[in-house]
C-alpha positions, 0 to 999 in steps of 0.5 A, spaced: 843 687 882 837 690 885 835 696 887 836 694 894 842 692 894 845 698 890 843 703 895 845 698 901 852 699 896 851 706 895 850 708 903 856 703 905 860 708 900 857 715 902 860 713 909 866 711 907 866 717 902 865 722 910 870 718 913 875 720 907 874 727 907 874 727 916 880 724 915 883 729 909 881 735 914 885 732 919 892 730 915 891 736 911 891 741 920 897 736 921 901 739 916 898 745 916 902 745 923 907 742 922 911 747 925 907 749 931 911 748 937 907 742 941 903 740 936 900 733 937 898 730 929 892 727 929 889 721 925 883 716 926 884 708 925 880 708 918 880 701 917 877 700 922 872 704 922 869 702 916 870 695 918 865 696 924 860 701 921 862 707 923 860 713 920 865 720 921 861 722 928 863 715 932 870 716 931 876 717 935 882 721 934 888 718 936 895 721 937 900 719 933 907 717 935 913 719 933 919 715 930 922 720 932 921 726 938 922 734 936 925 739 941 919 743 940 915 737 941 911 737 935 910 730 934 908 732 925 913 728 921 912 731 914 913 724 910 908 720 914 903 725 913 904 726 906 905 718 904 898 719 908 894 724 905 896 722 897 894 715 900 888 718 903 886 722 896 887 715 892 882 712 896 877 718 896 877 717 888 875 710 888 870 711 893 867 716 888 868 712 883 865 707 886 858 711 887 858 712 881 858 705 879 853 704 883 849 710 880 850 707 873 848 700 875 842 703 878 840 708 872 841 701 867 837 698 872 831 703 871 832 703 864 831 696 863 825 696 867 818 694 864 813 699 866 
């Protein structure tokens, strides 16, 4: 792989890495505030984001809805949330690992370069 070609992967997943971390930020005040009375949880459509390029600036918040309604209208349920955020966390970790791999690729790259 050139040179090119790993930073073009390296910038691809240091969005994705931005998205992630925006995204923990808002399923962590989700839970944070799960029980305060007429909270609306919050959540941006990830993968759409990183399919069109979007970086943590040019997303939407989206409501979430429901399964079912709170007296308080509260709209947090504690196991989408947390499903969410482990899931979330997972995929932050093979973001990681994947900049790390493209950092490897490149530093093996440069060592096996003629000068």
């Amino acid at each position: 792989m050139t040179a090119a070609k790993i930073w073009q992967q390296v910038s691809i997943n240091e969005r994705a890495l931005g998205l992630r971390a925006y995204r923990q930020e808002l399923l962590a005040s989700n839970i944070a505030n799960a029980d305060t009375p007429g909270y609306v949880a919050v959540d941006i459509d990830i993968e759409k984001a990183l399919k069109t390029g979007k970086s943590k600036d040019d997303v939407s918040l989206q409501f979430r809805i429901p399964a079912q309604g709170s007296i308080d209208g509260n709209t947090v349920d504690m196991d989408v949330e947390r499903a969410q955020f482990a899931h979330n966390s997972l995929m932050y970790e093979y973001s990681v690992d994947r900049v790390k791999g493209r950092f490897k690729e490149l530093d093996d790259l440069l060592k096996n370069t003629p000068y």
